[in-house]
C-alpha positions, 0 to 999 in steps of 0.5 A, a space after each residue: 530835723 526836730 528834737 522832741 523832750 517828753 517828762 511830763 510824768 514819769 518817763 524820761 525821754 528824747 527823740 529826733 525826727 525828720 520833717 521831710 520824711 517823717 522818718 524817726 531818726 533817734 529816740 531814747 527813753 528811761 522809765 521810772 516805774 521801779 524807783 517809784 513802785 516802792 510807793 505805789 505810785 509816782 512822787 513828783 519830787 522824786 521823777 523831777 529829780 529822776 529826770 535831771 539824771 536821766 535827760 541829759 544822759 539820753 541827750 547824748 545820743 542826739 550829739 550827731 544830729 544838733 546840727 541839723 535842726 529847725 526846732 526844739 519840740 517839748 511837752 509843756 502841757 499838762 503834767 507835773 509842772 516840776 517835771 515838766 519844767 526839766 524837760 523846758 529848761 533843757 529845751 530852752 538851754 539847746 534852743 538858746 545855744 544853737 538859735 532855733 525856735 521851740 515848739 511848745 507841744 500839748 501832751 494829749 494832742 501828742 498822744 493823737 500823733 502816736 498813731 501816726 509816728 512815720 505816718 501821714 496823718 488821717 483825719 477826720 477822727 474820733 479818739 478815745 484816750 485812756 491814760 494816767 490822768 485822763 479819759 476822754 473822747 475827742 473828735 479831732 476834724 483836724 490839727 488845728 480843731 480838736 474838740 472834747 466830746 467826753 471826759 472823766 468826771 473823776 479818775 481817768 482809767 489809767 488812775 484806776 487801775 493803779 490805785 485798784 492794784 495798789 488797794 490788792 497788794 499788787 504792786 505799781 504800775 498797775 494795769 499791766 499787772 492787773 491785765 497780767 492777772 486777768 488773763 486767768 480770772 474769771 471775769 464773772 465771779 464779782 458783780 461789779 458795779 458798771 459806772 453810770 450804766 442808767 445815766 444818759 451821761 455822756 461821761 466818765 467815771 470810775 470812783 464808784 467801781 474803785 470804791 466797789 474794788 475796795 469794799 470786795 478787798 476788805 470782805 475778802 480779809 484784806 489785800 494779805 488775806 486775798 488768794 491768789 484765785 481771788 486776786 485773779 477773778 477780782 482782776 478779771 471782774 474789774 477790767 470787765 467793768 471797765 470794759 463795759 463801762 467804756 463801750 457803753 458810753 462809746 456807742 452812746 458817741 458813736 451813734 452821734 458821730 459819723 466819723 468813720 476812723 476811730 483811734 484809741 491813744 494813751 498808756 492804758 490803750 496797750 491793754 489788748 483786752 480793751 483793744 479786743 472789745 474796740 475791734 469788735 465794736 468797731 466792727 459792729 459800727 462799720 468804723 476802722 479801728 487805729 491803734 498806736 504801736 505799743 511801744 508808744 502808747 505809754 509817754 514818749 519823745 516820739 509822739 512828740 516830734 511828730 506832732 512838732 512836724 506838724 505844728 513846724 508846717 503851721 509855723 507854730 515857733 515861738 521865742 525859747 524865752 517866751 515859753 512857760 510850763 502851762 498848768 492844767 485847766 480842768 476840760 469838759 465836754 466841748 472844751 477845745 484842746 
């Protein structure tokens, strides 16, 4: 078995999984969205402190399994270093004690393998990814060859829906909120910018739209002054945008891409108003559409310890005291992951 650690952000969690069987075996988890919605969104300071109570309390479900592991599995790559580094010294603590190697795993390519938790593997693929921190669009031939073929140039989606309910007075995190109160808005009553709708940029950006939510927020009185209709509509009107925004630049790589399976990944693919829109382009482009369960779109140890299985088949095992926390570089088009 392999023991996964995800606390790459706000989410503390740890899993165990078979290699044969690709069977998960265990898997806890402990989110930090209340401590942190007081400030509207995370404190690194705060989650890394977070995550030293919390791992070792969810570590004790795995007692039963520590003698039958082959490898310690933990996200090192990228995220807030001061979280990451609790999830590695734990990593390095149990590999060290029980002699067993450590798999140092990418938590966007992670994100890929949520799709296929007790699952083979499909590849090819394109991926979207919509996350906390990152949009981007990946062309993944297969686990050794991942390669970037669209990125945000500014805020990822997951970033702009927080930072958007946060300008409206809604509370973190946003995009459930905000898909919440969606559901009864009218999508059409603000004319939203749709970000890069006459560039033949083949990228992401959403700076502008969240600008255009904080200048309808103040025209409307305020986030105090703001009815409830009008949270509503605004919501409505800016999850539409983004929407549009995103299958536009979709289609632009669709009709490069001859891949047949298409996937969506990361915390904001749980939005099933954008899963919708995909299914319905899908069709129209004859792919198939993948989608990770719902309970692990969002960080966890799970998608971890399956793409460890992986990287334990292509004996990618290094030495507990040779692993570090790698820092982010910044990825555009035709960067490999």
């Amino acid at each position: 078995m392999i023991l996964s650690i995800e606390s790459s952000c706000d989410d503390s969690s740890i899993a165990v999984t078979e290699i044969a069987t690709k069977k998960l075996i265990h898997h806890s988890k402990i989110s930090q969205e209340v401590e942190h919605s007081f400030y509207g969104g995370v404190v690194p300071e705060l989650a890394s402190r977070l995550h030293a109570v919390a791992l070792p309390k969810i570590l004790e479900g795995t007692l039963p399994y520590l003698d039958k592991l082959k490898a310690i599995a933990v996200t090192n790559q990228p995220g807030l270093s001061v979280t990451l580094n609790e999830g590695l010294m734990m990593a390095k603590t149990i590999a060290s004690l029980k002699k067993l190697p450590i798999i140092p795993v990418h938590h966007l390519k992670a994100h890929i393998y949520s799709l296929f938790i007790e699952k083979e593997a499909i590849t090819p693929l394109l991926v979207l990814l919509i996350s906390g921190g990152h949009t981007q669009i990946i062309r993944v031939q297969s686990f050794e060859h991942m390669e970037i073929l669209a990125t945000s140039i500014d805020d990822s989606v997951g970033e702009s829906f927080d930072k958007c309910a946060k300008m409206m007075g809604l509370g973190y995190p946003g995009g459930p909120i905000i898909e919440k109160l969606a559901l009864s808005g009218d999508e059409h009553r603000f004319d939203l910018p749709i970000p890069l709708r006459n560039s033949p940029l083949i990228a992401f950006s959403l700076s502008g739209l969240k600008n255009a939510i904080r200048l309808q927020v103040l025209a409307l009185g305020g986030a105090d002054e703001m009815s409830e209709q009008d949270r509503r509509d605004l919501a409505a009107s800016f999850q539409r945008a983004v929407k549009l925004h995103l299958l536009q630049k979709s289609k632009k790589v669709f009709a490069k891409e001859h891949i047949k399976n298409f996937a969506i990944v990361g915390g904001a693919s749980a939005n099933l108003y954008l899963r919708n829109a995909y299914e319905i382009l899908c069709k129209e482009f004859d792919k198939t559409l993948l989608v990770a369960p719902l309970e692990y779109c969002s960080d966890n140890a799970a998608m971890v310890g399956r793409y460890a299985i992986e990287a334990y088949h292509q004996k990618q095992l290094s030495d507990p005291h040779k692993i570090s926390v790698q820092r982010s570089k910044k990825q555009q088009n035709g960067t490999l992951l």
